[in-house]
PDB file of N, CA, C and O in Angstrom:
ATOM      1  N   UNK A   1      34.741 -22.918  10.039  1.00  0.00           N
ATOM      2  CA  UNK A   1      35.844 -22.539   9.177  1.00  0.00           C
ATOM      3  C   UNK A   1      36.872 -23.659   9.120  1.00  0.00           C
ATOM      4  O   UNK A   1      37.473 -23.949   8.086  1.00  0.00           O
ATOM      5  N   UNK A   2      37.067 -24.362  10.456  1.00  0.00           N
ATOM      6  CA  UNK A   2      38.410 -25.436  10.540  1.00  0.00           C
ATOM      7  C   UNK A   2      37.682 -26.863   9.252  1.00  0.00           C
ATOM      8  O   UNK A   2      38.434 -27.687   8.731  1.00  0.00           O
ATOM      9  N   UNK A   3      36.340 -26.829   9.024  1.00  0.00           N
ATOM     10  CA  UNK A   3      36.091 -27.393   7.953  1.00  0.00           C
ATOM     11  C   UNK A   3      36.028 -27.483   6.308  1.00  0.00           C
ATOM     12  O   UNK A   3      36.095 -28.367   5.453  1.00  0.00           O
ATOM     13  N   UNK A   4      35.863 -26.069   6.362  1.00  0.00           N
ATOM     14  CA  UNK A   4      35.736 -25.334   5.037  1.00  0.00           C
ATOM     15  C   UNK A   4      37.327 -25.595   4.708  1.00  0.00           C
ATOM     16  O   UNK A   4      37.534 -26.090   3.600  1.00  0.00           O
ATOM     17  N   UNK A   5      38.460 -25.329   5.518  1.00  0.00           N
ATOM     18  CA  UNK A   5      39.585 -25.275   5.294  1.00  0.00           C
ATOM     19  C   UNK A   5      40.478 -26.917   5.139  1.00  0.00           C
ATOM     20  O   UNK A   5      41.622 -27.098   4.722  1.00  0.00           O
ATOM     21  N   UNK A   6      39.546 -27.874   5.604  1.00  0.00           N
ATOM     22  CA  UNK A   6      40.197 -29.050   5.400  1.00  0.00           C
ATOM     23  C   UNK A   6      39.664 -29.930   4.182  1.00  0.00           C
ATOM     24  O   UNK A   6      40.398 -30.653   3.509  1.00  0.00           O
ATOM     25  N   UNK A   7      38.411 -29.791   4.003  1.00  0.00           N
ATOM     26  CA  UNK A   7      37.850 -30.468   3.066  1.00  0.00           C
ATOM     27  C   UNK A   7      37.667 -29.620   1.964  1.00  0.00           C
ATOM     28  O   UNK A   7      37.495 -28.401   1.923  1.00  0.00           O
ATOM     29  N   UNK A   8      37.756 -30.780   0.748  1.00  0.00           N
ATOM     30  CA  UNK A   8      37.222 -30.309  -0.933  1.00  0.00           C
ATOM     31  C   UNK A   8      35.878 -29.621  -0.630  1.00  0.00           C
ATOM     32  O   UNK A   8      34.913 -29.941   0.064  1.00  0.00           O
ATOM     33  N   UNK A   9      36.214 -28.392  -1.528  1.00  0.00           N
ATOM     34  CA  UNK A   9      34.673 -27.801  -1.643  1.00  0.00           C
ATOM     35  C   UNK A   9      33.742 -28.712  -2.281  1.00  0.00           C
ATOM     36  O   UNK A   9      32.693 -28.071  -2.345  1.00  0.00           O
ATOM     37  N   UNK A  10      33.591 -29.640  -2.691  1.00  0.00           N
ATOM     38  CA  UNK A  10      32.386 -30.565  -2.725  1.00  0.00           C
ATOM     39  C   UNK A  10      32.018 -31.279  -1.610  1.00  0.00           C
ATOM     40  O   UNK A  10      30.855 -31.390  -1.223  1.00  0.00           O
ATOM     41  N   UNK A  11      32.903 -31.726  -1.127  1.00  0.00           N
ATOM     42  CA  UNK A  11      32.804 -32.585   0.564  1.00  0.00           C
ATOM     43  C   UNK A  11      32.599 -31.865   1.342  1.00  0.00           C
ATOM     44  O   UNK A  11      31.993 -32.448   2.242  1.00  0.00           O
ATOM     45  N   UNK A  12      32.834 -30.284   1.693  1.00  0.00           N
ATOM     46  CA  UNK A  12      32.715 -29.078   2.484  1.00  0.00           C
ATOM     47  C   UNK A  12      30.795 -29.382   2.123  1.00  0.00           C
ATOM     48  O   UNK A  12      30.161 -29.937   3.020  1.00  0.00           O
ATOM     49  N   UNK A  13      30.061 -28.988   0.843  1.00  0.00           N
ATOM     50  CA  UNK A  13      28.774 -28.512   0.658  1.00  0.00           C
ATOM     51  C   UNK A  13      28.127 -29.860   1.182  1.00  0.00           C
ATOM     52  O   UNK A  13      27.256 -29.839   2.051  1.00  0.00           O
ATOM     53  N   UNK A  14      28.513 -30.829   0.712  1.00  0.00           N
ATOM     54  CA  UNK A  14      28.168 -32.012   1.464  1.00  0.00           C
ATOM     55  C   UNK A  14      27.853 -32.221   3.128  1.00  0.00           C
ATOM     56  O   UNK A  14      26.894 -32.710   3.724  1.00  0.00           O
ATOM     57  N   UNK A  15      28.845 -31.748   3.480  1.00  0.00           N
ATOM     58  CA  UNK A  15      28.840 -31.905   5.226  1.00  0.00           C
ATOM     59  C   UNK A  15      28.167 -30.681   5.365  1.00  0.00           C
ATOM     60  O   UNK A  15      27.744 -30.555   6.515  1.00  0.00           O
ATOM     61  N   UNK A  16      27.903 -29.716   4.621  1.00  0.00           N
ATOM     62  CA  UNK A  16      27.299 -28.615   5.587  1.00  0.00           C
ATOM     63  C   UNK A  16      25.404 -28.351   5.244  1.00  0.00           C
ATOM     64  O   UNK A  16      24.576 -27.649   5.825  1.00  0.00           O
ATOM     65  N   UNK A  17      25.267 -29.526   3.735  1.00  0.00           N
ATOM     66  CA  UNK A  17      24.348 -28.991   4.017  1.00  0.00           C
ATOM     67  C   UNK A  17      23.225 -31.098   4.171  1.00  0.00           C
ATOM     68  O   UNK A  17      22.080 -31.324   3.779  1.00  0.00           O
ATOM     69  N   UNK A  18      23.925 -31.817   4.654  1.00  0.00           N
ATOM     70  CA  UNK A  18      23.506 -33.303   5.307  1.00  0.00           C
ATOM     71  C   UNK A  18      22.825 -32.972   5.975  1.00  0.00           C
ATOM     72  O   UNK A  18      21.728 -33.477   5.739  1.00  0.00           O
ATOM     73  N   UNK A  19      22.816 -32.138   7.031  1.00  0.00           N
ATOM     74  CA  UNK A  19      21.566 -31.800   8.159  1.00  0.00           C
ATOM     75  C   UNK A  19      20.732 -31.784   7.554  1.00  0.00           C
ATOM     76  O   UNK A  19      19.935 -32.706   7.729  1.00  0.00           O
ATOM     77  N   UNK A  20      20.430 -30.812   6.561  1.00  0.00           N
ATOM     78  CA  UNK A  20      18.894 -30.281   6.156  1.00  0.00           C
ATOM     79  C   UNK A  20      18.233 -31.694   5.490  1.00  0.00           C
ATOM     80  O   UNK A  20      17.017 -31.875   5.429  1.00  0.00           O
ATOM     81  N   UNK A  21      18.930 -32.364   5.151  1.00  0.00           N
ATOM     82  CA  UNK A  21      18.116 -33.642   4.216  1.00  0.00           C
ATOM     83  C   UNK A  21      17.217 -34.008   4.785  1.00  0.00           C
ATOM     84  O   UNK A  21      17.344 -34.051   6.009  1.00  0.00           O
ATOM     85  N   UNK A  22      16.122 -34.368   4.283  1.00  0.00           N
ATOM     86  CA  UNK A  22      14.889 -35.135   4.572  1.00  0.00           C
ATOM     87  C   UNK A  22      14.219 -34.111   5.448  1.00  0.00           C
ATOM     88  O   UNK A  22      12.997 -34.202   5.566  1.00  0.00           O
ATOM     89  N   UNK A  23      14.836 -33.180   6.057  1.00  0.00           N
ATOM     90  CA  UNK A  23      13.895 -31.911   6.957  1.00  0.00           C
ATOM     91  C   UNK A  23      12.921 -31.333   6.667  1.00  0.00           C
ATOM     92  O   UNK A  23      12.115 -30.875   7.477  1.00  0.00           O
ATOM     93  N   UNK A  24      12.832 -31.251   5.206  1.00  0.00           N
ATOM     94  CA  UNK A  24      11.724 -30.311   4.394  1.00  0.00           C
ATOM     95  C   UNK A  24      10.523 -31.247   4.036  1.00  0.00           C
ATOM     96  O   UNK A  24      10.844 -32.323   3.531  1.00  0.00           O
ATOM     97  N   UNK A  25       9.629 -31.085   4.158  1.00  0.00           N
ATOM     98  CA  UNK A  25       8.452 -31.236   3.126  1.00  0.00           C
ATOM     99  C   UNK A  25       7.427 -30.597   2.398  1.00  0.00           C
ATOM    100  O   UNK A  25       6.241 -30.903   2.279  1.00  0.00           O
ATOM    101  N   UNK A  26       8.291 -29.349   1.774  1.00  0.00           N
ATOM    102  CA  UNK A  26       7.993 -28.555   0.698  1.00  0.00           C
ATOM    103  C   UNK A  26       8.691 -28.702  -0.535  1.00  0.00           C
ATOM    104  O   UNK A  26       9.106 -27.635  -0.988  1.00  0.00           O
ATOM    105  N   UNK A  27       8.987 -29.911  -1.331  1.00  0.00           N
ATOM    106  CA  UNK A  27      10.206 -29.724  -2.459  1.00  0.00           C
ATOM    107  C   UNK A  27       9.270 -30.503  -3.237  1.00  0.00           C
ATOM    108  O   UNK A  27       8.161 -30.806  -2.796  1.00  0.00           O
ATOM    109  N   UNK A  28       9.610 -30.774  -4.172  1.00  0.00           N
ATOM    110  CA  UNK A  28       8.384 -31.550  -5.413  1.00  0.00           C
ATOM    111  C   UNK A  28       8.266 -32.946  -4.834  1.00  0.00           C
ATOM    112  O   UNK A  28       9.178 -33.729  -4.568  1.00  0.00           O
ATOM    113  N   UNK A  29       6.966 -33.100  -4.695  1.00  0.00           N
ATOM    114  CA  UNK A  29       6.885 -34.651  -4.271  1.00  0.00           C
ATOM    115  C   UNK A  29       6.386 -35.028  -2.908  1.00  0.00           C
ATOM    116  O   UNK A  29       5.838 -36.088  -2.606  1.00  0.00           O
ATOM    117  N   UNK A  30       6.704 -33.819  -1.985  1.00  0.00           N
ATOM    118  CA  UNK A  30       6.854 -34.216  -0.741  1.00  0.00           C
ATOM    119  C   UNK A  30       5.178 -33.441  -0.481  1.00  0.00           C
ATOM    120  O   UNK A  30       4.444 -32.922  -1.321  1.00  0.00           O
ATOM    121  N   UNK A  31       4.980 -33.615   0.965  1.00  0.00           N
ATOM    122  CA  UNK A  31       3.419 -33.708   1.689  1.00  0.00           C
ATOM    123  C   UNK A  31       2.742 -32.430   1.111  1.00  0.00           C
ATOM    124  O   UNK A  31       1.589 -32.330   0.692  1.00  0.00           O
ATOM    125  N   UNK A  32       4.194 -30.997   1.214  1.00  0.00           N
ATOM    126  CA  UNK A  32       3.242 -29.835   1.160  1.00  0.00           C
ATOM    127  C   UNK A  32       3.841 -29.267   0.082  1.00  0.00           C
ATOM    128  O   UNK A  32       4.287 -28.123   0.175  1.00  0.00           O
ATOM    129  N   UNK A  33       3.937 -30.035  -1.167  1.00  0.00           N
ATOM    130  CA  UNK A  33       4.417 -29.387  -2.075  1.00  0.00           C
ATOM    131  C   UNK A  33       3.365 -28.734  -2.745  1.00  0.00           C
ATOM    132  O   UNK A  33       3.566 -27.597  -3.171  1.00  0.00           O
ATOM    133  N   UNK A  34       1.832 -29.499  -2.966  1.00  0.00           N
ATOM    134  CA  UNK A  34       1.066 -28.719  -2.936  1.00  0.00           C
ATOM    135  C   UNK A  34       0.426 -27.121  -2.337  1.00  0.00           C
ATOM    136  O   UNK A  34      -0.590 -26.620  -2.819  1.00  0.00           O
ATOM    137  N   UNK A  35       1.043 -26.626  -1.481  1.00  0.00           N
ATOM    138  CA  UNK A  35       0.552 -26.152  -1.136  1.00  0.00           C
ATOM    139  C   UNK A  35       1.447 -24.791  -1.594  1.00  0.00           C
ATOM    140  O   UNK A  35       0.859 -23.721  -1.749  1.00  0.00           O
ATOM    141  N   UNK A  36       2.904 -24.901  -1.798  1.00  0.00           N
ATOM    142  CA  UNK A  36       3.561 -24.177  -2.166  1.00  0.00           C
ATOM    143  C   UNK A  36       3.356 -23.729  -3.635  1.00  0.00           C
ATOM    144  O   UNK A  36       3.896 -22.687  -4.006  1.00  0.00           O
ATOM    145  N   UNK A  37       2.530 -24.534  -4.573  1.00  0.00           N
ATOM    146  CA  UNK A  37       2.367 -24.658  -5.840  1.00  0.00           C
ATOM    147  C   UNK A  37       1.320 -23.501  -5.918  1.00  0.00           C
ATOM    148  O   UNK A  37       1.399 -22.611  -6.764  1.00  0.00           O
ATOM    149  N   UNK A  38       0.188 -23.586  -4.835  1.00  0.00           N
ATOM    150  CA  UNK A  38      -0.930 -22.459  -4.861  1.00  0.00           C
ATOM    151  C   UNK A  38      -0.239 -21.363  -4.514  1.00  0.00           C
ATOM    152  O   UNK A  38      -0.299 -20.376  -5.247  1.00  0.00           O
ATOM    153  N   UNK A  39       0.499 -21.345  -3.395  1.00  0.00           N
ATOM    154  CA  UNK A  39       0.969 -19.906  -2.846  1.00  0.00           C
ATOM    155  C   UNK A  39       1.729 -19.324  -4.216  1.00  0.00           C
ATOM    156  O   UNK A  39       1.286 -18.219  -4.528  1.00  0.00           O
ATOM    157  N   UNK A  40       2.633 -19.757  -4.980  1.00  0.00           N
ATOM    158  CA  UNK A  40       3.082 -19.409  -6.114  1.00  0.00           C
ATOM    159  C   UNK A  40       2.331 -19.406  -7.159  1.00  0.00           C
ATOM    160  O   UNK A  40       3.010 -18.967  -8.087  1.00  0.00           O
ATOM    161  N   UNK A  41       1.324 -19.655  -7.492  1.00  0.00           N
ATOM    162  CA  UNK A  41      -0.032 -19.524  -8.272  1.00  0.00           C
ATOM    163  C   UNK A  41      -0.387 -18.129  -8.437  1.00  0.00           C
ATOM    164  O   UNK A  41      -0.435 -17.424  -9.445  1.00  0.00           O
ATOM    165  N   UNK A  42      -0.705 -17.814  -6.809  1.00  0.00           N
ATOM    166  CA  UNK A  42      -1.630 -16.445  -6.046  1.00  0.00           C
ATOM    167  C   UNK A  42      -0.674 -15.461  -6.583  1.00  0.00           C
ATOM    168  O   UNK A  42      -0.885 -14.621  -7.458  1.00  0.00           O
ATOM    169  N   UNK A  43       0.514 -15.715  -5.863  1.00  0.00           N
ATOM    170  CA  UNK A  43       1.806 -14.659  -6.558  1.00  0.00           C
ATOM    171  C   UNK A  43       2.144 -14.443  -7.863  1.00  0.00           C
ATOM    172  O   UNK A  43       2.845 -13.456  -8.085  1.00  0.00           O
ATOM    173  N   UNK A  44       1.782 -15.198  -8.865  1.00  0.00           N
ATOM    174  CA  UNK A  44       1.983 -14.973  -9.993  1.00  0.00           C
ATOM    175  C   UNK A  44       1.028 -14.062 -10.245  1.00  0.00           C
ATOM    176  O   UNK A  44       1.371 -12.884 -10.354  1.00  0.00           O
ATOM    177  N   UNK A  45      -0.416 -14.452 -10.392  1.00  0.00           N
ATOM    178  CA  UNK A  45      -1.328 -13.603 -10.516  1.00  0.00           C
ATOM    179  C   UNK A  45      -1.625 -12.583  -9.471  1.00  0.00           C
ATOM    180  O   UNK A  45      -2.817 -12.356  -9.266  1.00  0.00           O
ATOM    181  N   UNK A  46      -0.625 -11.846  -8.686  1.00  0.00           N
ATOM    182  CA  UNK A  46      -1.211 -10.487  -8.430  1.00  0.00           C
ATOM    183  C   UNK A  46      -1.749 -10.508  -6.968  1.00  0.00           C
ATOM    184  O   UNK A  46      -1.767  -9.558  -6.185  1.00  0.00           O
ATOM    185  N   UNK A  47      -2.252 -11.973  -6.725  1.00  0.00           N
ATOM    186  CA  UNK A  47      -3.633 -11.951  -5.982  1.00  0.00           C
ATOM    187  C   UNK A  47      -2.991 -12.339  -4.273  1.00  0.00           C
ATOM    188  O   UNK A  47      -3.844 -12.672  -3.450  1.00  0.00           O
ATOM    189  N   UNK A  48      -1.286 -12.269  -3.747  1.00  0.00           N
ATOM    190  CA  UNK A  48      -0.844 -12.312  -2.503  1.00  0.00           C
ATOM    191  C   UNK A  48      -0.403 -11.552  -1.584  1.00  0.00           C
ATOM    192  O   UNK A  48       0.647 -11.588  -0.942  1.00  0.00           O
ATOM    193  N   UNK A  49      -1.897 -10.371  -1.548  1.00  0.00           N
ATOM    194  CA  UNK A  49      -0.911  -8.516  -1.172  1.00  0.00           C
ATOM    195  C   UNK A  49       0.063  -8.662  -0.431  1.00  0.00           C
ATOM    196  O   UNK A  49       1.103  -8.035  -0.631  1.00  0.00           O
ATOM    197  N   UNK A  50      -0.153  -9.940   1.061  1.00  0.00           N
ATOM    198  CA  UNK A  50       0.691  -9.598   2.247  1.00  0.00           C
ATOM    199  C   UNK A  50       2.332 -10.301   1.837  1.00  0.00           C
ATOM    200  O   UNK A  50       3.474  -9.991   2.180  1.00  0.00           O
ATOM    201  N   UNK A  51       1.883 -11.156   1.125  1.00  0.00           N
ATOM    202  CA  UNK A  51       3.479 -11.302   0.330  1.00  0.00           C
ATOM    203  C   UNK A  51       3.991 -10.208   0.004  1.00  0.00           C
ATOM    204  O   UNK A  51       5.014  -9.882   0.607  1.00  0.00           O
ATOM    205  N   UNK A  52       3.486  -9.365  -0.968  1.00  0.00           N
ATOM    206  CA  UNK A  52       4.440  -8.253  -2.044  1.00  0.00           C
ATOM    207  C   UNK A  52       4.313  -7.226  -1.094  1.00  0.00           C
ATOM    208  O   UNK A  52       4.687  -6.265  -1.766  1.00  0.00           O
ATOM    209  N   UNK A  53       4.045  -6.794  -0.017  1.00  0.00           N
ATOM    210  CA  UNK A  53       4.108  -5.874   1.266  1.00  0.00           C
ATOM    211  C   UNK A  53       5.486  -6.157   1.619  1.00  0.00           C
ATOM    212  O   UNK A  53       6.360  -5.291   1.568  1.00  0.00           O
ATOM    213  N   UNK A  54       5.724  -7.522   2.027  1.00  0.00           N
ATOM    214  CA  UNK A  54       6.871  -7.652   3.165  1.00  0.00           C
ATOM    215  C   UNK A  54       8.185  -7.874   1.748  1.00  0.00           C
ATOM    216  O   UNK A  54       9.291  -7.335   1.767  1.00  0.00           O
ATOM    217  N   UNK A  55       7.631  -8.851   0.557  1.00  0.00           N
ATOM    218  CA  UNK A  55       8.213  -9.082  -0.255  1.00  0.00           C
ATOM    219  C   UNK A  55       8.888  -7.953  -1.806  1.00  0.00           C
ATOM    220  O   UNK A  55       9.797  -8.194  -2.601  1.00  0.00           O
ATOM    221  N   UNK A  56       8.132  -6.975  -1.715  1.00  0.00           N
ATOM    222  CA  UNK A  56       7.873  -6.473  -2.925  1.00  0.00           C
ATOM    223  C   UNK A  56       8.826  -5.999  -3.443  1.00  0.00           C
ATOM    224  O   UNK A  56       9.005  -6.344  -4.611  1.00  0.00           O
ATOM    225  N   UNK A  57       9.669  -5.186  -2.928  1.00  0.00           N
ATOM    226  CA  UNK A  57      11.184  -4.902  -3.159  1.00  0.00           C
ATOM    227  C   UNK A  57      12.007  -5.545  -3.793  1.00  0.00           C
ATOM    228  O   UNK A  57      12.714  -5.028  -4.657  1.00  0.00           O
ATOM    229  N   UNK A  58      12.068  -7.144  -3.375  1.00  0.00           N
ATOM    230  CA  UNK A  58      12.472  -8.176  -4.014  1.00  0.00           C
ATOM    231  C   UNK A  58      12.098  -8.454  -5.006  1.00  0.00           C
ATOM    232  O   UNK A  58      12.792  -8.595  -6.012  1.00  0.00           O
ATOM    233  N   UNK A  59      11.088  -8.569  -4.933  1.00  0.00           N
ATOM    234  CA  UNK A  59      10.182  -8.976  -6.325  1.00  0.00           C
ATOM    235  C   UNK A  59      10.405  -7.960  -7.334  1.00  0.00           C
ATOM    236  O   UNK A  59      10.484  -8.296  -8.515  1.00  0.00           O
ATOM    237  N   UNK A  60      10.502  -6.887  -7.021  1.00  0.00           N
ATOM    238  CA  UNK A  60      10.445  -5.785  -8.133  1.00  0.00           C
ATOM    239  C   UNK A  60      12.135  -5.684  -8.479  1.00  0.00           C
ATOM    240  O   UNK A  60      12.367  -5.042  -9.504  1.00  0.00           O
ATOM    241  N   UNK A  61      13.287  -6.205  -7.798  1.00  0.00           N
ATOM    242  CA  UNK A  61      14.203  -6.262  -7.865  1.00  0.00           C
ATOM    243  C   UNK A  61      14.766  -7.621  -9.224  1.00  0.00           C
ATOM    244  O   UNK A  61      15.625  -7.510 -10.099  1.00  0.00           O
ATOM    245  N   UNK A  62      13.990  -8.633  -8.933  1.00  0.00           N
ATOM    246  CA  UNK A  62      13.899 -10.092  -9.641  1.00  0.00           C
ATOM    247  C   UNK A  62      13.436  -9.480 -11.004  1.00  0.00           C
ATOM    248  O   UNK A  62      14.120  -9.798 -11.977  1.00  0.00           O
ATOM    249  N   UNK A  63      12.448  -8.707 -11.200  1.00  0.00           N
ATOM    250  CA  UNK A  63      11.563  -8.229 -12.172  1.00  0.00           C
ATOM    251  C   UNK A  63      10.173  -9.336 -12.261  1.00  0.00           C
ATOM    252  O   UNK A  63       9.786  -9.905 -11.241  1.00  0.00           O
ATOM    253  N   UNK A  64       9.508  -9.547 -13.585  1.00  0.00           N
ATOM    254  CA  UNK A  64       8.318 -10.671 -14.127  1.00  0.00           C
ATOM    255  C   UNK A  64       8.970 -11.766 -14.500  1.00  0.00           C
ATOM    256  O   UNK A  64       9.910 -11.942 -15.276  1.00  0.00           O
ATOM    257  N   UNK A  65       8.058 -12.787 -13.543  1.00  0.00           N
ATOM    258  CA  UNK A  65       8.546 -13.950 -14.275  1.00  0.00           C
ATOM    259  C   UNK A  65       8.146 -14.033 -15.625  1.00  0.00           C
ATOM    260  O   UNK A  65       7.447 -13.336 -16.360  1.00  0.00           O
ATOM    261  N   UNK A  66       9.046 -15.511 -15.797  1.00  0.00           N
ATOM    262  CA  UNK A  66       9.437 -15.647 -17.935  1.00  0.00           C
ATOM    263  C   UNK A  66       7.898 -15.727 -17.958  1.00  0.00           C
ATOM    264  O   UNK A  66       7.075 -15.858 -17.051  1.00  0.00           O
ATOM    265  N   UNK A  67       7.758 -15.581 -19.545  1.00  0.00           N
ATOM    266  CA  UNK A  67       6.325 -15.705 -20.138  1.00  0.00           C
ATOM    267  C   UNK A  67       6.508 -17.073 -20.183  1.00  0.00           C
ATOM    268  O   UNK A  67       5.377 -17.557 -20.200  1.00  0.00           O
ATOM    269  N   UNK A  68       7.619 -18.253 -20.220  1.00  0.00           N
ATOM    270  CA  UNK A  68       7.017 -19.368 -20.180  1.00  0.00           C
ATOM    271  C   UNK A  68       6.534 -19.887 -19.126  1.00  0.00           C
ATOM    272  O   UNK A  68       5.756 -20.802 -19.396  1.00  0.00           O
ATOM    273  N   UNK A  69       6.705 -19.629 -17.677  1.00  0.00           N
ATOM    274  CA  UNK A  69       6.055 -19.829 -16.644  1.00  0.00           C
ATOM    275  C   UNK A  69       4.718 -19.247 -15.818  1.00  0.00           C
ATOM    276  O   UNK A  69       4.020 -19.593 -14.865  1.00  0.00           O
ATOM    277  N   UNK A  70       4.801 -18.093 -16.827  1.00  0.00           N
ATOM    278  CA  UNK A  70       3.355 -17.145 -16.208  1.00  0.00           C
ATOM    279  C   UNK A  70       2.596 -16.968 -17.532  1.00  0.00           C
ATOM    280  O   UNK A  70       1.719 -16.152 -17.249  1.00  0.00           O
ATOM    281  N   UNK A  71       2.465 -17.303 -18.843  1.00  0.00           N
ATOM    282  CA  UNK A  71       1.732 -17.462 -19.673  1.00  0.00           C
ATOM    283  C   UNK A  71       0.308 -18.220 -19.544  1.00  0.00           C
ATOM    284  O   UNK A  71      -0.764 -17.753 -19.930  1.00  0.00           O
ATOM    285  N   UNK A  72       0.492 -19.426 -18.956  1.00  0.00           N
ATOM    286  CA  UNK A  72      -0.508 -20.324 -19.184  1.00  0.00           C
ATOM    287  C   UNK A  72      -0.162 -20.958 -17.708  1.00  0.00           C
ATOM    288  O   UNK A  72       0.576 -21.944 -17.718  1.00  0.00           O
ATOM    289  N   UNK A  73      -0.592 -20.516 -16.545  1.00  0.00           N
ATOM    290  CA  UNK A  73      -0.729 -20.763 -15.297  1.00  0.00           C
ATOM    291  C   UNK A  73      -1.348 -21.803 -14.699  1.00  0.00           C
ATOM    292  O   UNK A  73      -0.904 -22.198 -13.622  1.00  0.00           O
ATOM    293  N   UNK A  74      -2.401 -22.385 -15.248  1.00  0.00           N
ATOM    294  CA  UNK A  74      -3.176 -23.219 -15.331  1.00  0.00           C
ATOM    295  C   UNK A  74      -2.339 -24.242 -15.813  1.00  0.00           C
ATOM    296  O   UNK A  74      -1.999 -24.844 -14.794  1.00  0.00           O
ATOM    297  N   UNK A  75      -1.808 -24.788 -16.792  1.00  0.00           N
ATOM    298  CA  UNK A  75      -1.102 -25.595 -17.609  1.00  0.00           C
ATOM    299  C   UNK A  75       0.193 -26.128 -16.688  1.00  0.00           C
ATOM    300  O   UNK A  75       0.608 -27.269 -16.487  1.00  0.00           O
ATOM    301  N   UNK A  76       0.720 -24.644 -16.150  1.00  0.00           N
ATOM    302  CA  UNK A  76       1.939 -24.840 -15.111  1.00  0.00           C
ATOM    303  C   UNK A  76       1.554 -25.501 -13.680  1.00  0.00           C
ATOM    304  O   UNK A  76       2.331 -26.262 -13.104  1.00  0.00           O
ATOM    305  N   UNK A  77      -0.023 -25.055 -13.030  1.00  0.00           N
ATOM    306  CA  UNK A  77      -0.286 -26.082 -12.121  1.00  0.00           C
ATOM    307  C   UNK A  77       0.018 -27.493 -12.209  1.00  0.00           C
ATOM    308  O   UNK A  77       0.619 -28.220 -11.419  1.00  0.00           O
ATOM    309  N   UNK A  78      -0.744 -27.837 -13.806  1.00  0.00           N
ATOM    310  CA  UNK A  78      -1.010 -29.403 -13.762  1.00  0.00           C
ATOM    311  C   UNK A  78       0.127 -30.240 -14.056  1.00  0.00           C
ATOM    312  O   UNK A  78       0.021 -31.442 -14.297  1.00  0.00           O
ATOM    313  N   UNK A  79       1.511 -29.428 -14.031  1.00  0.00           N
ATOM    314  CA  UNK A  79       2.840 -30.176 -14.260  1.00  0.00           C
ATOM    315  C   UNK A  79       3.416 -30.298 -12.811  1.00  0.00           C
ATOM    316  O   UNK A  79       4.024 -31.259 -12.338  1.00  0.00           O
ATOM    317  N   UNK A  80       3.157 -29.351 -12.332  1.00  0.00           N
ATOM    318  CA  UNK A  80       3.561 -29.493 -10.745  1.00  0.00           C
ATOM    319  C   UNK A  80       2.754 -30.407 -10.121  1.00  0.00           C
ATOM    320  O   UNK A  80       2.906 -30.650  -8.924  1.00  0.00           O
TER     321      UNK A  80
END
């Protein structure tokens, strides 16, 4: 809080979220971005029960994704 309260909220999001940089390698580009691309594949089509078990609430909360992203699934792989 003694930070949030001294610094600009841009310099605040800055310092709080510097840690995480470079931590991930799930974001476009990185080692396992592939792999996140299938898991969201499976989920589009229906086909990730133990996701929509723990997830489904949410999901049904979000509603269907746009028809421009779940139309042509295939098409949306090969851009990712």
């Amino acid at each position: 809080m003694h930070f949030e309260e001294q610094l600009s909220r841009d310099d605040f999001l800055v310092f709080v979220t510097a840690p995480q940089l470079g931590t991930h390698d799930d974001h476009f580009g990185m080692p396992r971005w592939p792999v996140c691309v299938k898991a969201a594949m499976g989920r589009l089509r229906g086909e990730d029960e133990e996701f929509f078990r723990k997830r489904g609430d949410l999901m049904e909360g979000i509603g269907p994704a746009p028809d421009a992203a779940a139309s042509d699934l295939e098409r949306q792989k090969r851009r990712c």
